[in-house]
C-alpha positions as CSV (number, residue, x, y, z in Angstrom):
1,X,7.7,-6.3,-4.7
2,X,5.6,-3.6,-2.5
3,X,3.1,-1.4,-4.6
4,X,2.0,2.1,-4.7
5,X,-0.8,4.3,-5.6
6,X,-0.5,5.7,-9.5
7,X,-2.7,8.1,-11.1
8,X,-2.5,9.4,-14.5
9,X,-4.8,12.4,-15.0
10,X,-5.2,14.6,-18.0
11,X,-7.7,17.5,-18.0
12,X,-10.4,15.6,-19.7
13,X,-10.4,12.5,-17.7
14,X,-8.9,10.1,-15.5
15,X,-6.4,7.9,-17.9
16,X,-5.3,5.1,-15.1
17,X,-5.9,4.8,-11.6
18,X,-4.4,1.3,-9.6
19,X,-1.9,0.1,-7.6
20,X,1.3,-0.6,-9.4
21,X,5.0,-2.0,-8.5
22,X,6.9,0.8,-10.4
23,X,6.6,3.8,-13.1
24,X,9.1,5.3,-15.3
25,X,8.7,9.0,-16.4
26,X,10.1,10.6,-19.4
27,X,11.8,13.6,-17.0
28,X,13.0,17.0,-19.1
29,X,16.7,16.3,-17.9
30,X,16.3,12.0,-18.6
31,X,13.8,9.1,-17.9
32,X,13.9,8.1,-14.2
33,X,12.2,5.5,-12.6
34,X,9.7,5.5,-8.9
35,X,8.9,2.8,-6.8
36,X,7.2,1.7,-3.2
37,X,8.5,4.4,-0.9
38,X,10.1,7.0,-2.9
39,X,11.2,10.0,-1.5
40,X,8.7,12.8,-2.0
41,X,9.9,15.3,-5.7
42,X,7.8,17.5,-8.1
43,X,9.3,17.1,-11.4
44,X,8.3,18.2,-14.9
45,X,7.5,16.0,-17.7
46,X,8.0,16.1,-21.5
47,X,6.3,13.9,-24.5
48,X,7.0,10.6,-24.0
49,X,6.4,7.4,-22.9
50,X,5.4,6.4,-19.0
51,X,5.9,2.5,-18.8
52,X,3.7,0.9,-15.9
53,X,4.1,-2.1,-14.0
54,X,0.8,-3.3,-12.3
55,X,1.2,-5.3,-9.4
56,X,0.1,-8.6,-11.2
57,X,3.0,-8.0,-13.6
58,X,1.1,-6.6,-16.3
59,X,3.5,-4.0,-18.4
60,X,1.7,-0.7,-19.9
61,X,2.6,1.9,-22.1
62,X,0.9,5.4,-21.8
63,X,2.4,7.8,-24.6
64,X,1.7,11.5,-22.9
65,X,2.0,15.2,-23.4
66,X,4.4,16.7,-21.2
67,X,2.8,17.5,-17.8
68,X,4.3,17.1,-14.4
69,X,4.7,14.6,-11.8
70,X,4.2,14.4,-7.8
71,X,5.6,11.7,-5.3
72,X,4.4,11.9,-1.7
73,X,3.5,9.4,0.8
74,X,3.5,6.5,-1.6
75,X,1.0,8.1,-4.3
76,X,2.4,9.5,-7.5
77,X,0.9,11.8,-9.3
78,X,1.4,11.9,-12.8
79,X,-0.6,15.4,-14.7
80,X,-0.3,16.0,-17.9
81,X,-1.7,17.7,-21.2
82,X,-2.8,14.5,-23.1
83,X,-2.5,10.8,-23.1
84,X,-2.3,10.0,-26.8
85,X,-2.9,6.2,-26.4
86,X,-4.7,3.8,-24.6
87,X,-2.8,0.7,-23.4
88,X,-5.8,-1.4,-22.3
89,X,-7.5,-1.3,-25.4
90,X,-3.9,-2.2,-27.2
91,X,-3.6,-5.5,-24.8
């Protein structure tokens, strides 16, 4: 499966930052799902859970503050308030 650029950022730091095969985002109006090539959107975000997919297969789970999202030219851009976990250290 192609791959994409994902970045999750809060104001303190930098949570993830990789190339992944797909990301699904806890929308205000329902969870909805972006891969390679998406068309571009701005959505907003509420407290939840954003489920990763790394391109070697490897599944994360990043529970976050709400925030909001960009897609554009194959990078997504995922801001939000607080990341309240941290999957790599759970694996």
């Amino acid at each position: 499966m192609a791959s994409f650029k994902l970045e999750i950022i809060t104001p303190e730091k930098k949570a993830f930052s990789g190339n992944v095969e797909s990301v699904k985002l806890p929308g205000v109006n329902g969870s909805f799902a972006v891969l390679s090539l998406h068309a571009p959107l701005i959505s907003s975000l509420e407290k939840g859970i954003v489920e990763v997919i790394e391109e070697n297969g490897n599944k994360l789970r990043f529970t976050t503050e709400a925030g909001v999202v960009e897609v554009l030219n194959n990078n997504v851009i995922v801001l939000v308030e607080k990341v309240l976990n941290d999957p790599k250290a759970e694996a």
